[in-house]
C-alpha positions as a Markdown table, in Angstrom:
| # | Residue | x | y | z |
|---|---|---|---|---|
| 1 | Unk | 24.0 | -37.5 | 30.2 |
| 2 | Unk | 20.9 | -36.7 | 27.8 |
| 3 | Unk | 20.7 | -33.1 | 25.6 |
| 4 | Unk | 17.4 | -31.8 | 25.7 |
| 5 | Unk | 16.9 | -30.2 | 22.4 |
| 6 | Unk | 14.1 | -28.1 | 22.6 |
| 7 | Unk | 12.0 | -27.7 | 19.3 |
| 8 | Unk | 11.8 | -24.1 | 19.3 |
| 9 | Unk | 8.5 | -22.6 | 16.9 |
| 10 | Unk | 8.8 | -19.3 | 15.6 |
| 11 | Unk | 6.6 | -16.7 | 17.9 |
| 12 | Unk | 4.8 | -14.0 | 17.2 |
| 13 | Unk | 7.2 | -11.5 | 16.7 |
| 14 | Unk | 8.7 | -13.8 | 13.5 |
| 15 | Unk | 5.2 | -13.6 | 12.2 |
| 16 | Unk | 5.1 | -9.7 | 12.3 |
| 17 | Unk | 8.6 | -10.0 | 10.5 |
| 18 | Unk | 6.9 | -12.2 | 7.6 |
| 19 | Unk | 3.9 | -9.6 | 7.2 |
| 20 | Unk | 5.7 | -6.7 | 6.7 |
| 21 | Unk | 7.9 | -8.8 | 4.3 |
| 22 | Unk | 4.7 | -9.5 | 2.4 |
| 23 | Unk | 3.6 | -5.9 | 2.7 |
| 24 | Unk | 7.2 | -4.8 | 1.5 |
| 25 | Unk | 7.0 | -7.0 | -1.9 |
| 26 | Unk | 3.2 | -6.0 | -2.3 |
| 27 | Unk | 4.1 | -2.1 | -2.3 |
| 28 | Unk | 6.9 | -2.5 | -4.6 |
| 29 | Unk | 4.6 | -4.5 | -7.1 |
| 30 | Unk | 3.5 | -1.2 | -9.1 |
| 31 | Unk | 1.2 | -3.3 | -11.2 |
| 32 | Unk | -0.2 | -5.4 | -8.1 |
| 33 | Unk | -0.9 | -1.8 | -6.9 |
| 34 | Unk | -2.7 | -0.1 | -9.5 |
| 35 | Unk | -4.7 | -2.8 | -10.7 |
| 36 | Unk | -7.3 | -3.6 | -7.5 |
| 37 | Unk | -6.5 | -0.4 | -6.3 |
| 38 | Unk | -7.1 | 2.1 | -9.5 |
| 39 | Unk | -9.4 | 0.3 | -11.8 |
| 40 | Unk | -12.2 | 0.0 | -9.3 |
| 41 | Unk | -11.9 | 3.8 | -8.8 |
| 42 | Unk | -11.8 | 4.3 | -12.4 |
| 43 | Unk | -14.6 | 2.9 | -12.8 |
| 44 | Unk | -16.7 | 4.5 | -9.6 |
| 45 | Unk | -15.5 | 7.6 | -11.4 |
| 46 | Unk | -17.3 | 6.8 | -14.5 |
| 47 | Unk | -20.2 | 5.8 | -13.3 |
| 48 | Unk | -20.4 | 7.6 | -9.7 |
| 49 | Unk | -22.0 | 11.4 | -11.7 |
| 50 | Unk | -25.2 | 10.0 | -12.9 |
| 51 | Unk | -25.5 | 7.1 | -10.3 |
| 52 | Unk | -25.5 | 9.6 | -7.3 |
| 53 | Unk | -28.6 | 11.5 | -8.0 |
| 54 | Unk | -30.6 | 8.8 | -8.7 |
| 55 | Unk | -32.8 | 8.2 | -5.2 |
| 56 | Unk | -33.9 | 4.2 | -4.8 |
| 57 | Unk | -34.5 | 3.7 | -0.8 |
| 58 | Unk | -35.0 | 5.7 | 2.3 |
| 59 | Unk | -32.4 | 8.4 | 0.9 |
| 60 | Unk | -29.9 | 6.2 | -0.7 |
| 61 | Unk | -29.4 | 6.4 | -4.4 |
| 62 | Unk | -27.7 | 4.2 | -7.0 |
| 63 | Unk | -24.1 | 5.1 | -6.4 |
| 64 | Unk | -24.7 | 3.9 | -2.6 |
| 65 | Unk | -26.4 | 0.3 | -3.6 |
| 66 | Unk | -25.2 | -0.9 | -7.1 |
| 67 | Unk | -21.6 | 0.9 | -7.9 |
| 68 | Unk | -20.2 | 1.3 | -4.5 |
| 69 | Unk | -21.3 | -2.6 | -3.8 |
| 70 | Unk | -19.7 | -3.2 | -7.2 |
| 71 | Unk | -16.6 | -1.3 | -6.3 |
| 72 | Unk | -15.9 | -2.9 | -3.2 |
| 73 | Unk | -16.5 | -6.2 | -4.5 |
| 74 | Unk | -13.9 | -5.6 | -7.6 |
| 75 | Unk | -11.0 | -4.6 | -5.1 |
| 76 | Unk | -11.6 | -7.8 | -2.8 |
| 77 | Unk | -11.6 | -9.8 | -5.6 |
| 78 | Unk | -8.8 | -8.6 | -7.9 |
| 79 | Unk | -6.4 | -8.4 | -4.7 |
| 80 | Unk | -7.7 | -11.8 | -3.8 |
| 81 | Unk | -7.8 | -13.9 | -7.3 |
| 82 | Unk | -5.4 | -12.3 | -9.4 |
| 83 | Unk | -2.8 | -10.7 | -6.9 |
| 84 | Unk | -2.4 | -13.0 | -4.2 |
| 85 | Unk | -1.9 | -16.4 | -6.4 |
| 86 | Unk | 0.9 | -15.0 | -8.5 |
| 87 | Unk | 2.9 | -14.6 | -5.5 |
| 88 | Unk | 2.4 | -18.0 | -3.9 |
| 89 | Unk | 3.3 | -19.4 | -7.7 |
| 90 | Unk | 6.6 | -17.5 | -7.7 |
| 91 | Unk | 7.1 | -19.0 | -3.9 |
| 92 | Unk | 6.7 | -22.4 | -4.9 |
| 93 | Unk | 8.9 | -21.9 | -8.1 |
| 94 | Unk | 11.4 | -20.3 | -6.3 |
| 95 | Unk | 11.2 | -23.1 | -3.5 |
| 96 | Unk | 10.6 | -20.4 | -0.8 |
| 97 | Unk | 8.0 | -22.9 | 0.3 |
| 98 | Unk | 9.3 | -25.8 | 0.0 |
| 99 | Unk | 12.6 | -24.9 | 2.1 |
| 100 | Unk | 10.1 | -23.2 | 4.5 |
| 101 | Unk | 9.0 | -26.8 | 5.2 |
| 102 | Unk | 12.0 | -28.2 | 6.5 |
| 103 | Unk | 12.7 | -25.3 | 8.8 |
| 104 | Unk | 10.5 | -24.7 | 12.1 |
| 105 | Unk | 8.8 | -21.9 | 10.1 |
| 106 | Unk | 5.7 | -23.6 | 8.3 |
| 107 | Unk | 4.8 | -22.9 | 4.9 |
| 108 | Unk | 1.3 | -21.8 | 6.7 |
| 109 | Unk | 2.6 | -18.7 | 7.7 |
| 110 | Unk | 3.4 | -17.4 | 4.9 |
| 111 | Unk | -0.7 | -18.5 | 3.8 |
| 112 | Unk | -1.2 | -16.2 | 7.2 |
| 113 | Unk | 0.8 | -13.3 | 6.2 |
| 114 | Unk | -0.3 | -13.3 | 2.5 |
| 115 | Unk | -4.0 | -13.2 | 4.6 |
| 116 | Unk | -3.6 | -10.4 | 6.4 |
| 117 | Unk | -1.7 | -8.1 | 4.0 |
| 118 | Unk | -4.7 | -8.9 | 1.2 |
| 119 | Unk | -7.5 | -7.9 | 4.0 |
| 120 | Unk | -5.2 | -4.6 | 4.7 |
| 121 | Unk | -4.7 | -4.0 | 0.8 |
| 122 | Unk | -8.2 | -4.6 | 0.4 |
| 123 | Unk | -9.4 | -2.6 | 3.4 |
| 124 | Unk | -7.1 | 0.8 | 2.1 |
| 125 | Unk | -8.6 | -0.1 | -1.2 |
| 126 | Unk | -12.5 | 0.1 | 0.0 |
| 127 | Unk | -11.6 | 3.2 | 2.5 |
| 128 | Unk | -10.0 | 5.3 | -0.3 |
| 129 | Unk | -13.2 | 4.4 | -2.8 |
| 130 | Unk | -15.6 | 5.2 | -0.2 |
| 131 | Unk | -13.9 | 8.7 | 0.7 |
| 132 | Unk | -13.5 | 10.0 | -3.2 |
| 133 | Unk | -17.2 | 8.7 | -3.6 |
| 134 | Unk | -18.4 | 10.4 | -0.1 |
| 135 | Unk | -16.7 | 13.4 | -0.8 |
| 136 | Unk | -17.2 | 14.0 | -4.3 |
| 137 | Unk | -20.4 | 12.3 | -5.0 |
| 138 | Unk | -22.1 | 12.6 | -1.8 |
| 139 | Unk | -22.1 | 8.7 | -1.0 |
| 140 | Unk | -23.7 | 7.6 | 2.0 |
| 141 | Unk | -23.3 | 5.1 | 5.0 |
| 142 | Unk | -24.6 | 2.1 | 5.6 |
| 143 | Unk | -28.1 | 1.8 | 7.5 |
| 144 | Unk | -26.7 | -0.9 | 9.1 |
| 145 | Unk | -22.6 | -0.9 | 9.7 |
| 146 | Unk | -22.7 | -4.2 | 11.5 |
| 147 | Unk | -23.9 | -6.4 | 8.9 |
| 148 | Unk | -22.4 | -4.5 | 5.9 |
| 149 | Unk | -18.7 | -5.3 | 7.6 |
| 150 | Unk | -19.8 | -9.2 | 8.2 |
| 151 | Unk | -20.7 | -8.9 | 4.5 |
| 152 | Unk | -17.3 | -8.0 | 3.2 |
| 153 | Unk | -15.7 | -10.3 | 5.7 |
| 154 | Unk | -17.4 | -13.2 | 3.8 |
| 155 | Unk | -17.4 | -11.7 | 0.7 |
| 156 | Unk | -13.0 | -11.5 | 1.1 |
| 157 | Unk | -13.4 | -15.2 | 2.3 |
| 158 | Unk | -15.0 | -16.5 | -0.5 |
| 159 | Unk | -12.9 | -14.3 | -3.0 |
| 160 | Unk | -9.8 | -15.6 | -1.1 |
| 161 | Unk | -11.6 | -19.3 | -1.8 |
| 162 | Unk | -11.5 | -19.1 | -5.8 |
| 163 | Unk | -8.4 | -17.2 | -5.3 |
| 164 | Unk | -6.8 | -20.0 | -3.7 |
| 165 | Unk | -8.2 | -22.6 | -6.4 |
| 166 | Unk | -6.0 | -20.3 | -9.0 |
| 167 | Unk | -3.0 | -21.0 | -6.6 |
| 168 | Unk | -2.9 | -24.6 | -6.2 |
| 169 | Unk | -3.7 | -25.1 | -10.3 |
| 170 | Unk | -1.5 | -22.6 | -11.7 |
| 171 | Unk | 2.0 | -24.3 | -12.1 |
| 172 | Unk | 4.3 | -21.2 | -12.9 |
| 173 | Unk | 3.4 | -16.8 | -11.5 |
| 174 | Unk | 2.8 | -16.2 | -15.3 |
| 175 | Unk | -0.2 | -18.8 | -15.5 |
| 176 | Unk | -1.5 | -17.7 | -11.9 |
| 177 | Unk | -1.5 | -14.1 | -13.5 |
| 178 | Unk | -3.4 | -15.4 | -16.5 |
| 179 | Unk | -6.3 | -18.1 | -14.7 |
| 180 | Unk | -6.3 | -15.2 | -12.3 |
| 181 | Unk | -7.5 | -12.7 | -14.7 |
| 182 | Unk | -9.7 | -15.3 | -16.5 |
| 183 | Unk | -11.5 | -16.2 | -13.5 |
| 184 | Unk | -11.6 | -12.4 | -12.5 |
| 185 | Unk | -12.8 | -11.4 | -15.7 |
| 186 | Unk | -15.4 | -14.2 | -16.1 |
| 187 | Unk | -17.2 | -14.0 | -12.9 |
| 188 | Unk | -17.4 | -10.2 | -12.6 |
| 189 | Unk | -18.8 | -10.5 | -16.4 |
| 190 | Unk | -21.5 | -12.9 | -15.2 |
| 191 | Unk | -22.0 | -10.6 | -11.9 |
| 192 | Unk | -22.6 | -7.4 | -13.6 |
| 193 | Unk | -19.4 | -5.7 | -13.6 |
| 194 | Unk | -19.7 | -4.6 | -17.4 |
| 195 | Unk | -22.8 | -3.0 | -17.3 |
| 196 | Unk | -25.1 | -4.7 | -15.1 |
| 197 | Unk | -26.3 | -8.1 | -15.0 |
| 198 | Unk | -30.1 | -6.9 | -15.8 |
| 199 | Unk | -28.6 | -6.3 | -19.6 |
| 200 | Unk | -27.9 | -9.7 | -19.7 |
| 201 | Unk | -30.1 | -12.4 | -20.8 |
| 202 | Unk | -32.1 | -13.6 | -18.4 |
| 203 | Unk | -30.8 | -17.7 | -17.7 |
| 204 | Unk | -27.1 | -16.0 | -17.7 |
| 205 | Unk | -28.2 | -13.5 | -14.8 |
| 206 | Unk | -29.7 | -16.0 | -13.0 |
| 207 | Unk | -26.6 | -18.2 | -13.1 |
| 208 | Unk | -24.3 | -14.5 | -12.2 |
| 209 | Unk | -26.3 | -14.4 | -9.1 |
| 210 | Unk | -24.9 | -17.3 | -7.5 |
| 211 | Unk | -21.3 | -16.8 | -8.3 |
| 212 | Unk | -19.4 | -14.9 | -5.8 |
| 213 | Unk | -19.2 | -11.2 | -7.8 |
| 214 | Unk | -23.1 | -11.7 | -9.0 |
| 215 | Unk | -23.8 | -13.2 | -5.1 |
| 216 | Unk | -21.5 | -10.6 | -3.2 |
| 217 | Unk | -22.8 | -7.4 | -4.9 |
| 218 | Unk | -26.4 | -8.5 | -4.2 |
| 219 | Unk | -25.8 | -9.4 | -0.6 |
| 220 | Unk | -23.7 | -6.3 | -0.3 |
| 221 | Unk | -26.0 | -3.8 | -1.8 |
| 222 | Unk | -28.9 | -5.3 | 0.1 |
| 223 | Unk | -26.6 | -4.7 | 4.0 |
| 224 | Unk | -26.3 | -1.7 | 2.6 |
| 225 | Unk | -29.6 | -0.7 | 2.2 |
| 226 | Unk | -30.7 | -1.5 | 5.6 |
| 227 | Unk | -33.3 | -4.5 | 4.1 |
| 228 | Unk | -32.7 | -8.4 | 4.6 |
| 229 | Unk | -29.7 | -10.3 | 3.2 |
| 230 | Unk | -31.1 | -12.7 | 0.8 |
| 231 | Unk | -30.2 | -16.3 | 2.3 |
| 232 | Unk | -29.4 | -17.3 | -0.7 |
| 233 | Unk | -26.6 | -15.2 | -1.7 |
| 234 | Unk | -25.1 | -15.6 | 1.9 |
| 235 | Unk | -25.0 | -19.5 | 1.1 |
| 236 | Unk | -23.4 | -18.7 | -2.7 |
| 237 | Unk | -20.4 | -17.3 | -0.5 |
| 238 | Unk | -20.7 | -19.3 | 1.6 |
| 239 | Unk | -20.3 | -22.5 | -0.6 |
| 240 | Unk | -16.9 | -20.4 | -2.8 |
| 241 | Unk | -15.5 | -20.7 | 0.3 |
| 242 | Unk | -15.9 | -24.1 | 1.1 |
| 243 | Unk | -15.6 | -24.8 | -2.5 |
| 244 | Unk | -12.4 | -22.9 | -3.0 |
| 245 | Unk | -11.0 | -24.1 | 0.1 |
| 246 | Unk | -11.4 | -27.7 | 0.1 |
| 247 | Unk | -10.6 | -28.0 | -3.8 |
| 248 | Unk | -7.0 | -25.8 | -2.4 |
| 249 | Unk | -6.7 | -28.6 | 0.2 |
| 250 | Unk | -6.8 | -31.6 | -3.1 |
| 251 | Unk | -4.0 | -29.9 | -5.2 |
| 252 | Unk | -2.4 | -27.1 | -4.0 |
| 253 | Unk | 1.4 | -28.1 | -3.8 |
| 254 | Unk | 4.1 | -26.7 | -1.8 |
| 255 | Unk | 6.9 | -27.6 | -4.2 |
């Protein structure tokens, strides 16, 4: 007489388990917390007064199409290059992931669950900047909802892309924390984050515009305004996340 043993996958309820797992340890990172969530609106803060009267298109003023774009981008991408790789390093130190892979629970979901818990971290983050800047400042919609949305769905995508780089080259949660904050600090310099990238010289702007912060607050500012996404910074994104991904594919390890 033959045993069946059926191979048994985890569903979708053990998924839901992992997530709020994820989102557990992410709330009780202070630090993890404060830093996408409070700098950006620090900054807004500091910038929002005198942006917010200055009128540029069909009613919208600065605060609505450079430091809200800016804003947004800055808690996507600290949530997504600093945050989220120090807590696959400390997985694969730990060997979380590694004994993940020998169990019927794959390594992937915990990719998944990190996913979705960055996109709801980021989404709270967005949200609360919008409302102090709406209420306070008298921020404005998008003219166009739709396409502003499918913006910062790419824009998280390809922030999640050099995020995931950091991940698969940083060898220990310290290091992730540090090439995080590097990267972070290096492409929001060349994308205008400290002070705009029209104060910088002009080859150096150039080059900010096609990396993701330079790229995303351009395309972002541009859905916000109602006018036509420049192809160009769609394809910037769109090559950080095939970039990002592919070079994750090459050397991320699990162990």
């Amino acid at each position: 007489m033959t045993t069946v043993v059926e191979d048994r996958r985890p569903g979708l309820r053990s998924l839901l388990t992992l997530i709020g797992c994820e989102a557990k340890m992410v709330m009780r990172d202070t630090a993890g917390l404060i830093v996408p969530l409070g700098l950006p609106l620090l900054i807004m803060l500091t910038s929002a007064s005198a942006a917010g009267v200055e009128v540029i298109v069909n009613g919208l003023t600065a605060l609505d199409l450079y430091v809200m774009p800016l804003v947004f981008v800055m808690v996507m991408a600290a949530i997504s290059i600093i945050n989220m790789p120090s807590y696959l390093a400390y997985y694969r130190r730990s060997g979380i992931l590694r004994r993940l892979g020998v169990t019927p629970a794959s390594p992937f979901m915990v990719l998944f669950a990190q996913a979705v818990v960055s996109i709801v971290q980021a989404a709270i983050g967005i949200t609360l900047a919008f409302l102090v800047a709406a209420v306070f400042f008298g921020a404005n919609l998008p003219v166009n909802i739709g396409v502003t949305l499918g913006v910062l769905a790419l824009i998280m995508a390809a922030m999640y892309g050099v995020g995931m780089v950091v991940a698969a080259l940083a060898p220990t949660p310290n290091s992730a924390v540090a090439i995080g904050l590097v990267a972070f600090l290096g492409i929001g310099a060349f994308g205008g984050m400290f002070g705009g990238r029209d104060v910088l010289p002009p080859v150096i702007a150039d080059i900010g515009g096609w990396l993701p912060v330079g790229a995303a607050v351009d395309a972002l500012g541009a859905a916000w305004a109602g006018v036509a996404v420049d192809p160009l910074t769609l394809i910037s994104l769109g090559v950080a996340v095939l970039l990002g991904t592919g070079t994750a594919a090459l050397f991320f390890r699990w162990e």
